[in-house]
N, C-alpha and C positions, 0 to 999 in steps of 0.2 A: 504494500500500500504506500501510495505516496506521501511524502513528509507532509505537515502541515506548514503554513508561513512561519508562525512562534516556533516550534519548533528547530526550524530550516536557520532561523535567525538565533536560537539559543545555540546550536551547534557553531556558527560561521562567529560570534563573539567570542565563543570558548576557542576555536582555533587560533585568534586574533589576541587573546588573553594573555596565550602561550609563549610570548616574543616577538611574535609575526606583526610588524604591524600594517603588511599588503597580502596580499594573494591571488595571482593571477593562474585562472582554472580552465583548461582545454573547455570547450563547449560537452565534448563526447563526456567528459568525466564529471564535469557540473551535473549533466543529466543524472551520471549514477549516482554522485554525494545526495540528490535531490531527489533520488528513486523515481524519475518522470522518464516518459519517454518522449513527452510534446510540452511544452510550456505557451499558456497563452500567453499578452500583452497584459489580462488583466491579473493574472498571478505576478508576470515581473513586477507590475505596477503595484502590488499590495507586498512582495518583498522588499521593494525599494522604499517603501516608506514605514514598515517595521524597522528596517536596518538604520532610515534616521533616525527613526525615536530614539533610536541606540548610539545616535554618533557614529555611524558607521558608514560610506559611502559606497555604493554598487553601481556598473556599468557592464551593462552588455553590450558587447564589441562582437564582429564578425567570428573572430578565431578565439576567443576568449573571454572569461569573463571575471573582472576586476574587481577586487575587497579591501578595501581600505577602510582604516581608521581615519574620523573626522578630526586631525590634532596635527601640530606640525613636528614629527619624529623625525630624527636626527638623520635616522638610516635612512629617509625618502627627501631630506631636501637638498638642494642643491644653490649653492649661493656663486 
């Protein structure tokens, strides 16, 4: 059965918890982390705005898909 959103989003902050503070995920593998085999627009759209509540930023790109923490970490910026 498919993750739920809370869920989906309790998992990708515990990853993000860990060290990480990005994570960039093949599309084929986002599907399994997410047990989906299709994803609408309206589930992205309801995981991308749990993941704000959390200060957490998501983007779905072509080849990938992007997790970021909302804060400016040391190991992503660049001056």
């Amino acid at each position: 059965m498919a993750k739920s959103v809370h869920a989906l989003a309790d998992e990708i902050c515990a990853i993000l918890d860990h060290g990480q503070p990005a994570w960039a995920i093949p599309w084929s593998d986002f599907y399994t982390f997410t047990e989906r085999q299709t994803m609408r627009d309206s589930f992205k759209n309801q995981l991308r705005n749990e993941l704000w509540s959390r200060s957490v930023l998501i983007c779905f790109g072509q080849a990938i898909v992007l997790i970021a923490k909302d804060y400016p970490s040391a190991a992503l910026l660049r001056k």
